[in-house]
Backbone as ProteinMPNN parsed JSONL, in Angstrom:
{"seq_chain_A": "XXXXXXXXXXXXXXXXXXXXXXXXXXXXXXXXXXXXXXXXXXXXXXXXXXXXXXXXXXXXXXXXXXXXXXXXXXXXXXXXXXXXXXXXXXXXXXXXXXXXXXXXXXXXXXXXXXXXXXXXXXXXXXXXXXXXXXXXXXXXXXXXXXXXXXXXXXXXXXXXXXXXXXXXXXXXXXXXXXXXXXXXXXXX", "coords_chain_A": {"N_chain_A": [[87.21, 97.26, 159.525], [89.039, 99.599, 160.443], [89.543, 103.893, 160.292], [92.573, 105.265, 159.326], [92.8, 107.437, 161.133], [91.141, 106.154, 163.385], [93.47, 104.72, 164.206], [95.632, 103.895, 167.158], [98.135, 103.954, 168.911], [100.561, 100.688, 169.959], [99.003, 99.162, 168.111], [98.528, 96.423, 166.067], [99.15, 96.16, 162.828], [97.982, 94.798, 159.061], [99.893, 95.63, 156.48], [100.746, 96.129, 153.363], [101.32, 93.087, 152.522], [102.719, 92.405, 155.26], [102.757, 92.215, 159.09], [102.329, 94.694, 160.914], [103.525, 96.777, 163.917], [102.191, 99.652, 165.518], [104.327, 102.189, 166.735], [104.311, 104.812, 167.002], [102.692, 107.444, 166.19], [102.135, 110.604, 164.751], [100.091, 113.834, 164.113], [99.309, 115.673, 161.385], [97.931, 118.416, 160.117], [97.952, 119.966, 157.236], [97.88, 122.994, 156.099], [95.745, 124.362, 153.46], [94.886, 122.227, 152.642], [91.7, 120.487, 152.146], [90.842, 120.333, 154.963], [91.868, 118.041, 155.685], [93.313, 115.587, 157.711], [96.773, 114.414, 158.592], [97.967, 111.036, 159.383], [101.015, 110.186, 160.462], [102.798, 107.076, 161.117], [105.247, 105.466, 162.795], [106.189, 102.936, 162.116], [106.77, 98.817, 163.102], [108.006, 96.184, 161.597], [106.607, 93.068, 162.619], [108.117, 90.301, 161.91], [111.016, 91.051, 160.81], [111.463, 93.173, 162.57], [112.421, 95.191, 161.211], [111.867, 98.973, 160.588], [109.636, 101.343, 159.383], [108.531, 104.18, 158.162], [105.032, 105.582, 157.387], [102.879, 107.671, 155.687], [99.253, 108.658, 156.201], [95.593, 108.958, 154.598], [93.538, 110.654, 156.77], [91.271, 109.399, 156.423], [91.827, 106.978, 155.102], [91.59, 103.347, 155.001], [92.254, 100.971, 157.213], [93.723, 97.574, 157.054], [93.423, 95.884, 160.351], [95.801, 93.458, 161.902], [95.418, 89.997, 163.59], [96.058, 89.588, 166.8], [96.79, 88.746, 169.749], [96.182, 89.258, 173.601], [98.34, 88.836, 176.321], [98.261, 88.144, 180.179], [101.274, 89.056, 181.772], [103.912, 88.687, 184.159], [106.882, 90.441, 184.458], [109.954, 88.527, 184.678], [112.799, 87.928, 184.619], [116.232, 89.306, 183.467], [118.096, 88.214, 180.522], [120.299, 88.365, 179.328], [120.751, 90.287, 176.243], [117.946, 90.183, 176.311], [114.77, 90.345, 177.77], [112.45, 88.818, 180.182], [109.434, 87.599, 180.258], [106.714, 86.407, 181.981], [103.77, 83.857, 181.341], [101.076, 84.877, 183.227], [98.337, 83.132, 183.622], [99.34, 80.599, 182.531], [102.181, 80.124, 183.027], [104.189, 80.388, 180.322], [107.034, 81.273, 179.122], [107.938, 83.91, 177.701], [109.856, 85.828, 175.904], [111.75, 89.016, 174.895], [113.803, 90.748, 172.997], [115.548, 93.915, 174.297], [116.275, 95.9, 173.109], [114.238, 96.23, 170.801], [111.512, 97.065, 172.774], [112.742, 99.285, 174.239], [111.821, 101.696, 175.05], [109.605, 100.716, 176.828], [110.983, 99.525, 178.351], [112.358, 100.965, 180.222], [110.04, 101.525, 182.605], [109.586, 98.844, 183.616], [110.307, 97.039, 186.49], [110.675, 94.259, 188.759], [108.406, 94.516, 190.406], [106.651, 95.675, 188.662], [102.983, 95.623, 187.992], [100.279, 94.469, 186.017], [101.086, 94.335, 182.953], [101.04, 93.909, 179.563], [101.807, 91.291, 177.06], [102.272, 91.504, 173.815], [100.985, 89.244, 171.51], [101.581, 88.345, 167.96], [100.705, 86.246, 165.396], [102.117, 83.672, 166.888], [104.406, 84.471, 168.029], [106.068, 86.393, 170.269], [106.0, 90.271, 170.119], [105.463, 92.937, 171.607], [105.356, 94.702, 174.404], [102.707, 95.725, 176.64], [101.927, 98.887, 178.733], [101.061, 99.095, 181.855], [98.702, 102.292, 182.583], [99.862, 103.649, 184.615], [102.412, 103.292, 186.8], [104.693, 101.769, 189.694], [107.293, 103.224, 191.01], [110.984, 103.273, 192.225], [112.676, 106.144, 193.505], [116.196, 106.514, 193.258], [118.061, 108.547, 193.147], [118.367, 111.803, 193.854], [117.975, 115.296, 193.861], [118.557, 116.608, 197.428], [115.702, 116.984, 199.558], [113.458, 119.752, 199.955], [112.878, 121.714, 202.732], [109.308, 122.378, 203.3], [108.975, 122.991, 201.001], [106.977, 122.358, 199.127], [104.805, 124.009, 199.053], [105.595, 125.072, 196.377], [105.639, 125.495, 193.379], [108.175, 124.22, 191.864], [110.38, 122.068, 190.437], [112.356, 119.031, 190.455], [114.851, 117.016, 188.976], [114.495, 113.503, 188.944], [115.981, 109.991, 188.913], [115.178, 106.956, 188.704], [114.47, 103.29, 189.567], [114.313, 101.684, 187.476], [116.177, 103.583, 185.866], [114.622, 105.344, 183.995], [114.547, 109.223, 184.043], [112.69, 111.7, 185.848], [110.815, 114.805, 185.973], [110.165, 115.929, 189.48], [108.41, 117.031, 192.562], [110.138, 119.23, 194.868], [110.201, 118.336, 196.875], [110.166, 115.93, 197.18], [112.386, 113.069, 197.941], [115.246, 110.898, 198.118], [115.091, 107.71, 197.9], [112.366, 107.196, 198.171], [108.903, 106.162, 196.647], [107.173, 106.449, 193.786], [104.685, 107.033, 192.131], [103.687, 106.352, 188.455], [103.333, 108.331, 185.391], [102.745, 106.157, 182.368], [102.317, 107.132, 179.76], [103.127, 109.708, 179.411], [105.237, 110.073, 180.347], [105.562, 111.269, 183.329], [105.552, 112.515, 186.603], [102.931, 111.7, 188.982], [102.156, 111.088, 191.925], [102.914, 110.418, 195.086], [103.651, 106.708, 195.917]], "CA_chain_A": [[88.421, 97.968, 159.14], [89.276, 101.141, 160.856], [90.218, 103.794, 159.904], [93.881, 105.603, 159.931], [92.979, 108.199, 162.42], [91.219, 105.762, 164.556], [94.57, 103.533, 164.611], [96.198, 104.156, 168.488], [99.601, 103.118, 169.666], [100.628, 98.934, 169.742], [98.016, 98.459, 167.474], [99.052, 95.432, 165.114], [98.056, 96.104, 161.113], [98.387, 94.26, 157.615], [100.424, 96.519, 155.429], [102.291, 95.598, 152.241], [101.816, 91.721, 152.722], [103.356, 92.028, 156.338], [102.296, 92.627, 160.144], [103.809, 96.042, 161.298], [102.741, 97.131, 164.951], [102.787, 101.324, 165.153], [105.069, 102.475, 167.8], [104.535, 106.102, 167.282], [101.876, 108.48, 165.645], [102.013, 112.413, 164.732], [98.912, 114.121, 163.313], [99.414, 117.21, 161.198], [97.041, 119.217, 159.388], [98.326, 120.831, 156.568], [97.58, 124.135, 155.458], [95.348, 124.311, 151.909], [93.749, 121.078, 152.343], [90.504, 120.905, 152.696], [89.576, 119.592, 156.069], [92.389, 116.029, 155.808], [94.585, 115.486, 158.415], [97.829, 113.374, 157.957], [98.686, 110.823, 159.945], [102.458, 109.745, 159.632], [103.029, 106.262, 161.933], [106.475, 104.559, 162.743], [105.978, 100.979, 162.128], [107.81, 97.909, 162.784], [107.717, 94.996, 160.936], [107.157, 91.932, 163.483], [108.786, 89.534, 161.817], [111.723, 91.29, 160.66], [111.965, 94.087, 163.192], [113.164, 96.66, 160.159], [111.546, 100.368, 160.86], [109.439, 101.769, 158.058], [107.771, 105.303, 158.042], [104.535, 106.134, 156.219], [101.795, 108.711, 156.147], [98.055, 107.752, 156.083], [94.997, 110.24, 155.019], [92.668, 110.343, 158.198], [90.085, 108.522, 155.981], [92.036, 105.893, 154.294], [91.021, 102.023, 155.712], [93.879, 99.773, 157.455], [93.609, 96.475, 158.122], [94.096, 95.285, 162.036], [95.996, 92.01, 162.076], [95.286, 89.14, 164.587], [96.934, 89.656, 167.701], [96.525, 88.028, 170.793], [97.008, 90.157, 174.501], [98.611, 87.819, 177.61], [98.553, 88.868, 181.148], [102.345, 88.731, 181.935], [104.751, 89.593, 184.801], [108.392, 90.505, 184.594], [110.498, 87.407, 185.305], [114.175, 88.202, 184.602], [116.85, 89.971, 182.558], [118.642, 87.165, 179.881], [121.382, 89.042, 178.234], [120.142, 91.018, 175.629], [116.298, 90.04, 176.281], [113.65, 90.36, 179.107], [111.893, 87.498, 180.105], [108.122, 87.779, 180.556], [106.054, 85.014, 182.133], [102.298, 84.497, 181.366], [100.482, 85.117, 184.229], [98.342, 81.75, 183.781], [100.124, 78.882, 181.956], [103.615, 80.284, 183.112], [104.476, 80.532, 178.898], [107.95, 82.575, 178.573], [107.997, 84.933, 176.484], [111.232, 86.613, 176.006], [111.386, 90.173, 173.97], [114.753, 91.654, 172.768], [115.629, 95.059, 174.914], [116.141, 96.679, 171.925], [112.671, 95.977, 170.364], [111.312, 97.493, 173.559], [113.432, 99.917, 174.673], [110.998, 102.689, 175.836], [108.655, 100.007, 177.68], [111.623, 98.82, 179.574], [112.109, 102.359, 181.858], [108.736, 101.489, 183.014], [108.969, 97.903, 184.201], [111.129, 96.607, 187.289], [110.206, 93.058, 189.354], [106.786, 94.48, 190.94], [104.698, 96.081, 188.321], [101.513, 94.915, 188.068], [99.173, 95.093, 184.504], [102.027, 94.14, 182.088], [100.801, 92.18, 178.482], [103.056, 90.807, 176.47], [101.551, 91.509, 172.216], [101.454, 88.351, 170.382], [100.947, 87.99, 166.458], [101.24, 84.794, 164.742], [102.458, 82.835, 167.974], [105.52, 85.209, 168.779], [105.622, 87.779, 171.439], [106.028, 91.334, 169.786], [106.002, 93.531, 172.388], [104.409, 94.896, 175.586], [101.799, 96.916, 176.887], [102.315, 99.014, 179.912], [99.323, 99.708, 182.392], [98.884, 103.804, 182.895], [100.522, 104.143, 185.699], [103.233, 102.114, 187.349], [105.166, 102.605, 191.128], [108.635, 103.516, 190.639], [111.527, 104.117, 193.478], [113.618, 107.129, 193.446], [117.683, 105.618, 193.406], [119.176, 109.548, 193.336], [117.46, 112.856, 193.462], [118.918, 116.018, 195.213], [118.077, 116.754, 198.715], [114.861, 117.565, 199.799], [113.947, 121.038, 200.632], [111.673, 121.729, 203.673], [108.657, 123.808, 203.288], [108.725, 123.474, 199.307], [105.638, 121.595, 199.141], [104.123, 124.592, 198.274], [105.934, 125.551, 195.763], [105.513, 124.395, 191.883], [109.283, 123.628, 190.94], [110.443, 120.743, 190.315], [113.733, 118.416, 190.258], [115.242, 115.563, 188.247], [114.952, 112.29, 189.986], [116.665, 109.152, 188.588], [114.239, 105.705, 189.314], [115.479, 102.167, 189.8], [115.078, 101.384, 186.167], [117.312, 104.085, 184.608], [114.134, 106.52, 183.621], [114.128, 110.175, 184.813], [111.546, 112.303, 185.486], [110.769, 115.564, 187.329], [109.397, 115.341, 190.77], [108.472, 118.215, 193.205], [111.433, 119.624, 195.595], [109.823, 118.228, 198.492], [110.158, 114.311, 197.085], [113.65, 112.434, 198.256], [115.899, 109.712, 197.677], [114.462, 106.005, 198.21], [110.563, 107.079, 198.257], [108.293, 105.3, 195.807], [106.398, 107.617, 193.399], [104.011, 107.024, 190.679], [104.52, 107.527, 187.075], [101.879, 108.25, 184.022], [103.436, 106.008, 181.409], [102.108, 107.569, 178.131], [103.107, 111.099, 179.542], [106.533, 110.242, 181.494], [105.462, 112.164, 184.356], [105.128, 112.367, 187.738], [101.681, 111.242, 189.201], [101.977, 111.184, 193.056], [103.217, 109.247, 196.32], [102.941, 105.618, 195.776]], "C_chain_A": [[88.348, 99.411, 159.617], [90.151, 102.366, 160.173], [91.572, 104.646, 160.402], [93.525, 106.84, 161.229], [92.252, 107.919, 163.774], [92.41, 104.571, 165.405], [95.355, 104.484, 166.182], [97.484, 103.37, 168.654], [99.561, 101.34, 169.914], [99.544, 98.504, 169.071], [99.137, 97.93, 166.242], [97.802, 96.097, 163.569], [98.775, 95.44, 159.898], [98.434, 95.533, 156.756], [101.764, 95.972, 154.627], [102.162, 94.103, 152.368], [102.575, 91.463, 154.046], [102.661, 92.805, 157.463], [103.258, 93.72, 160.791], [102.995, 96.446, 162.942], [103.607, 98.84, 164.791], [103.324, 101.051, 166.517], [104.977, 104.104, 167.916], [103.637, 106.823, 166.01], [102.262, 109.529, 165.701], [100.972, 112.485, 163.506], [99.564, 115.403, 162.787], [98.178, 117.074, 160.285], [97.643, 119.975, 158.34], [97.11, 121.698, 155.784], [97.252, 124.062, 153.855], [94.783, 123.04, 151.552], [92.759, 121.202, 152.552], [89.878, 119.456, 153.504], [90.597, 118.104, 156.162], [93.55, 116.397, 156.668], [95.505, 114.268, 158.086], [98.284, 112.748, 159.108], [100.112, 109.753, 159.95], [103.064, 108.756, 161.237], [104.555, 106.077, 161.09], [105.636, 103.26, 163.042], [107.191, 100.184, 162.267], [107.134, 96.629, 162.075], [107.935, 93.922, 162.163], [107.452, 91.031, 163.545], [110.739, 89.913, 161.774], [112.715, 92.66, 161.845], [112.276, 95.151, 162.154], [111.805, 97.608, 160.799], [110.882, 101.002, 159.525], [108.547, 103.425, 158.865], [106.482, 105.624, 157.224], [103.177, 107.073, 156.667], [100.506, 108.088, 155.459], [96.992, 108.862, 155.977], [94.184, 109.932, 155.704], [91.345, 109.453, 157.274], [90.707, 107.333, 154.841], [92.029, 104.518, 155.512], [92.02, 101.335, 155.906], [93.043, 98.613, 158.146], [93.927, 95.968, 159.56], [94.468, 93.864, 161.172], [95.924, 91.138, 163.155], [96.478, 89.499, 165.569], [96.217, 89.203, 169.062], [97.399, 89.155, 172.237], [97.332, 89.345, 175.593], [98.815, 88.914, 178.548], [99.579, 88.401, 181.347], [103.019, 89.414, 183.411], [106.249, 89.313, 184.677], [109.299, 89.637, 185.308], [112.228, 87.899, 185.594], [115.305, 88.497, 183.255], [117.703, 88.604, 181.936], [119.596, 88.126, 178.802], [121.028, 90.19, 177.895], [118.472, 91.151, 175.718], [115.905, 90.165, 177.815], [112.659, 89.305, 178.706], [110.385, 87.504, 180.546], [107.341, 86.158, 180.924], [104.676, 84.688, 182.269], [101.963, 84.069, 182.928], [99.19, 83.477, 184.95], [98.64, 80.295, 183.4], [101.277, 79.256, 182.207], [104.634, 80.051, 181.656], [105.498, 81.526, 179.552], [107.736, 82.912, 177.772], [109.271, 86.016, 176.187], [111.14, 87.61, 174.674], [113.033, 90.984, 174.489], [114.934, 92.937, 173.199], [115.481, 96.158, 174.059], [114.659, 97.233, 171.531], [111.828, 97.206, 171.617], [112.103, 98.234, 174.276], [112.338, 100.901, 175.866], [110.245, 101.942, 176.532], [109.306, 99.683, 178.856], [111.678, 99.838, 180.71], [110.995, 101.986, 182.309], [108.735, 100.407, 183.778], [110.308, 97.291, 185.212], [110.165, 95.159, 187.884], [109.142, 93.16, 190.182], [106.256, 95.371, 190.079], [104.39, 95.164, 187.993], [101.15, 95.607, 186.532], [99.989, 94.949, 183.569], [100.807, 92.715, 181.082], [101.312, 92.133, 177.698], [101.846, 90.823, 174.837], [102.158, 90.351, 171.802], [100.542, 88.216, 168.867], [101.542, 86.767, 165.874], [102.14, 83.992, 165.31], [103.476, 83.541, 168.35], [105.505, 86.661, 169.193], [106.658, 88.867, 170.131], [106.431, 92.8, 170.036], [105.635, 93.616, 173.502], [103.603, 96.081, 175.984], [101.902, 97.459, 178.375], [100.873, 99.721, 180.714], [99.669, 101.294, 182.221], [99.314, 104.037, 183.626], [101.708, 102.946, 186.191], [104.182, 102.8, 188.736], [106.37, 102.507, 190.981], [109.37, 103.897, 191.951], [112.516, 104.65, 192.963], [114.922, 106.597, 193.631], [118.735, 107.009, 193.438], [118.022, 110.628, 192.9], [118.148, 114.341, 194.544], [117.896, 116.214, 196.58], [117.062, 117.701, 198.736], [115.051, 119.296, 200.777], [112.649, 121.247, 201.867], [110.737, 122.846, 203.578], [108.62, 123.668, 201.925], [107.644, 122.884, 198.488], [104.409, 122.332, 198.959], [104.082, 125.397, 197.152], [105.684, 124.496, 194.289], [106.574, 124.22, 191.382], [109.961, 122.428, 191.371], [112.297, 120.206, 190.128], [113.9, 117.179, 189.456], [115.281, 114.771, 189.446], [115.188, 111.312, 189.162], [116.075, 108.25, 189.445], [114.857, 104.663, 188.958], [115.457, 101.899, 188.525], [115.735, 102.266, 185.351], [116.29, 105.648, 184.047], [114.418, 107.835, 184.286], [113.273, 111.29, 184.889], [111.704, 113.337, 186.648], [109.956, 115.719, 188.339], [109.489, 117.066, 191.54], [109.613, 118.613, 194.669], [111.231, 118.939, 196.774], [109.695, 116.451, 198.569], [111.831, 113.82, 197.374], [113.706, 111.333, 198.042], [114.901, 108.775, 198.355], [112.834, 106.563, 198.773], [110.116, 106.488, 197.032], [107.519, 106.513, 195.359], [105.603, 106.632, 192.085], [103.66, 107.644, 188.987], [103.61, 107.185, 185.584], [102.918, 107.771, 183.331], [103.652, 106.404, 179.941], [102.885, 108.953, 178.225], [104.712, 111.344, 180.091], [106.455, 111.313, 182.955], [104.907, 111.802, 186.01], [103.659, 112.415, 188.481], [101.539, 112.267, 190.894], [103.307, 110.013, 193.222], [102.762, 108.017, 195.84], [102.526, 105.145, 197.07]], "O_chain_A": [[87.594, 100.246, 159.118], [91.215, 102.122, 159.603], [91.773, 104.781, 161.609], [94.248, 106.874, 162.224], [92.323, 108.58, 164.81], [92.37, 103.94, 166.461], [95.541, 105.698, 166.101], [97.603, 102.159, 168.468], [98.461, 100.802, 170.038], [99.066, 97.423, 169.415], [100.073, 98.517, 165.698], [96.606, 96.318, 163.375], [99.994, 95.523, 159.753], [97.504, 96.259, 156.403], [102.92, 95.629, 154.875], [103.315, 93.677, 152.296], [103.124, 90.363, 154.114], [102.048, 93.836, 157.186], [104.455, 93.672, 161.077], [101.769, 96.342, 162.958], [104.7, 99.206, 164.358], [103.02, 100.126, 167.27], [105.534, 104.657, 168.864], [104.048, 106.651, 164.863], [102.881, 109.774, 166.737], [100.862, 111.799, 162.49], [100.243, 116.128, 163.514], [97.61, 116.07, 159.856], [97.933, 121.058, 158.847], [96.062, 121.401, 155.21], [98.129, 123.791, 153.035], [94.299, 122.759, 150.456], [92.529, 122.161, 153.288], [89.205, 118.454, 153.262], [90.094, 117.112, 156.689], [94.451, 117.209, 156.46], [95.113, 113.296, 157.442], [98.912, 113.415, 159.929], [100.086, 108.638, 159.43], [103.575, 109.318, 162.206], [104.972, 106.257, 159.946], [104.816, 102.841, 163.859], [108.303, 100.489, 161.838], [105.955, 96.273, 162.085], [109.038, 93.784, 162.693], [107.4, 90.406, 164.604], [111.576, 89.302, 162.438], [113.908, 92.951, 161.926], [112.358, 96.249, 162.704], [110.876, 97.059, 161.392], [111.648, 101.166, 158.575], [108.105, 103.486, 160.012], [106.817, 106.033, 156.113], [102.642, 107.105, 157.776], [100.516, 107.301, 154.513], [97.045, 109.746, 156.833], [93.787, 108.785, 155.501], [90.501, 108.89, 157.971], [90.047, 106.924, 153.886], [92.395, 104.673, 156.677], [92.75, 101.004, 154.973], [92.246, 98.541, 159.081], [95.099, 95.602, 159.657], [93.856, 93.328, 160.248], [96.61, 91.655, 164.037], [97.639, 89.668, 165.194], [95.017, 89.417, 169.232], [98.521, 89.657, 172.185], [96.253, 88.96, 176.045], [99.241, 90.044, 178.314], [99.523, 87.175, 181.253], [102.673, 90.546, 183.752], [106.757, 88.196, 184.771], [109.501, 89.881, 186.498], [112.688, 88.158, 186.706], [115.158, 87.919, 182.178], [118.043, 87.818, 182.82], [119.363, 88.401, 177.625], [120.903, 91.119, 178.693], [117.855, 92.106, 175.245], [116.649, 90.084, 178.793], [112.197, 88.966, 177.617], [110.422, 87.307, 181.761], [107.426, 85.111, 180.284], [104.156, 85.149, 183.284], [102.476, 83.173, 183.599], [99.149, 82.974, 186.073], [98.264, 79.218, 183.863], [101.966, 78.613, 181.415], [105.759, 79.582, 181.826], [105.136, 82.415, 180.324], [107.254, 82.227, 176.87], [109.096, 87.191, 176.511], [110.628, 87.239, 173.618], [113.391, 91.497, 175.549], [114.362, 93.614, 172.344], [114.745, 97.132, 174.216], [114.114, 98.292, 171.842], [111.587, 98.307, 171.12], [112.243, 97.667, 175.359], [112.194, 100.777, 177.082], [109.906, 102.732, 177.413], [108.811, 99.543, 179.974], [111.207, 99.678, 181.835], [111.033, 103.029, 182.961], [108.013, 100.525, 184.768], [111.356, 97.09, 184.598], [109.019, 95.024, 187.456], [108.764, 92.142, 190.762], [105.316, 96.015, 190.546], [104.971, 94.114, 187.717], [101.495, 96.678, 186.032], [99.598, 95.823, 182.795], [100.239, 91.656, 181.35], [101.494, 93.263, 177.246], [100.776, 90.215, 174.84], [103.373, 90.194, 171.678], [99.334, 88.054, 168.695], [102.724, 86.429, 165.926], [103.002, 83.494, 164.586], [103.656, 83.192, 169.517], [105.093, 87.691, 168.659], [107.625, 88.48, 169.475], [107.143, 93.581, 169.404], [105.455, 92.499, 173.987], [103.86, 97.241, 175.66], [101.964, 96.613, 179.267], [100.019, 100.514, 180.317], [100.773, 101.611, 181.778], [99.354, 105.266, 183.589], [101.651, 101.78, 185.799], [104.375, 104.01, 188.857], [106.667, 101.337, 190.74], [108.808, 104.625, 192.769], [113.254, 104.09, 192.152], [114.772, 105.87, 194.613], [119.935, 106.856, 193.668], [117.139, 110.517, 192.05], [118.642, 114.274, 195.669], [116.689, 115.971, 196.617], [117.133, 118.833, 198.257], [115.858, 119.802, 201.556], [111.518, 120.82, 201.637], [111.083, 124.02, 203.711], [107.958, 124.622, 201.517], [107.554, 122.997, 197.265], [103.299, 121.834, 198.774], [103.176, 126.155, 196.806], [105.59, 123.273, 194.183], [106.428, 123.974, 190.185], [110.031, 121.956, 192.506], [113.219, 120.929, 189.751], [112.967, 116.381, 189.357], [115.788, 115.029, 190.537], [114.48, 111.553, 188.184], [116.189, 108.375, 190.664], [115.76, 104.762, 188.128], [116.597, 101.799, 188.071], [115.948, 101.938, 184.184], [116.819, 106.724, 183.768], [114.601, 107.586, 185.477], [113.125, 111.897, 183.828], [112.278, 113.187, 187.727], [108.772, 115.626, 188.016], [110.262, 117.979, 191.249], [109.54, 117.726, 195.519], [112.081, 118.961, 197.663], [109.31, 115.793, 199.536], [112.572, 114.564, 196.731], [112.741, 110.609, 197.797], [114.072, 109.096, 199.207], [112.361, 106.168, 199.839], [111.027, 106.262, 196.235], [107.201, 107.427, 196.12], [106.072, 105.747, 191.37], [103.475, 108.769, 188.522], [103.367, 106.137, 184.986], [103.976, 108.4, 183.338], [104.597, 106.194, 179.18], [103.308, 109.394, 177.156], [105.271, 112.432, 180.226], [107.397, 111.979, 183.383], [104.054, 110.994, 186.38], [103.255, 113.577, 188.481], [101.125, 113.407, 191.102], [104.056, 109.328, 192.525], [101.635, 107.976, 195.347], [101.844, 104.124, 197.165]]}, "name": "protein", "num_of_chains": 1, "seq": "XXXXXXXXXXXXXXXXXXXXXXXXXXXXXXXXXXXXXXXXXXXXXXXXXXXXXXXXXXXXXXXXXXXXXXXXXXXXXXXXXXXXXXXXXXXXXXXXXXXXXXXXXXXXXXXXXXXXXXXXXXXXXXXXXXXXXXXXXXXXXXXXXXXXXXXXXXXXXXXXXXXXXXXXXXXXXXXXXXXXXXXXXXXX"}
């Protein structure tokens, strides 16, 4: 049993009689404690999907719950859902857009390193490698010579994310993009 301030992002835990996976950590420290930091996860419930909030003191014990990780790649868009396909038994796995919203900017029909979270036989969510290769779809016109300069521009990538890129990157190039950080890496 670990505990709350070694819990990390898509980690699955038993809380309350139900499996909640965090989606989002903040640590504070408050002033006049002595020495406890607080950390205050968004959870979802992965049966129900509902949204709960709660704060945890860096030394109180959470259960992990069973979860299972598949290697998956991005098959095709189904309405409201994305269709994931395991990598060796060809298992769909289909995951509500919603549910995954922020994972989806990240994944188009060639990344690579995609795993689909399953708890108690139904997919959950997904995990995105650290990096992924993204192409530019609108960005303003390159400037020549600014390649040594440190400012930067909005560029707009084929899935919808945008991120800023250096003056000297243009339309339809491929770039690489830290996923925990939203940021621009390099050239792919």
């Amino acid at each position: 049993m670990p505990k709350a301030s070694d819990i990390k992002k898509n980690t699955a835990i038993e809380f309350n009689n139900s499996v909640y996976i965090i989606k989002d950590i903040e640590r504070s420290v408050p002033q006049g404690r002595a020495g406890g930091s607080l950390y205050r996860m968004r959870m979802y419930d992965v049966v129900s999907g509902a949204k709960t909030d709660e704060t945890f003191k860096d030394s109180d014990m959470l259960t992990l719950a069973d979860l299972i990780r598949r290697n998956v790649i991005f098959s095709y868009v189904d309405g409201e859902e994305l269709v994931f396909m395991d990598s060796e038994d060809y298992t769909p796995y289909n995951l509500n857009k919603e549910s995954i919203a922020e994972e989806a900017l990240f994944i188009d029909e060639n990344t690579q390193g995609l795993q689909v979270v399953i708890v108690d036989g139904s997919p959950v969510g997904v995990e995105l490698p650290a990096s992924v290769d993204l192409e530019i779809v609108e960005t303003d016109p390159s400037i020549k010579g600014a390649s040594a300069s440190a400012r930067t521009k909005p560029a707009i990538l084929s899935t919808g994310l945008t991120v800023q890129v250096p003056e000297h990157i243009s339309t339809g190039e491929k770039i690489r993009v830290n996923t925990t950080e939203k940021k621009f890496m390099g050239r792919a």
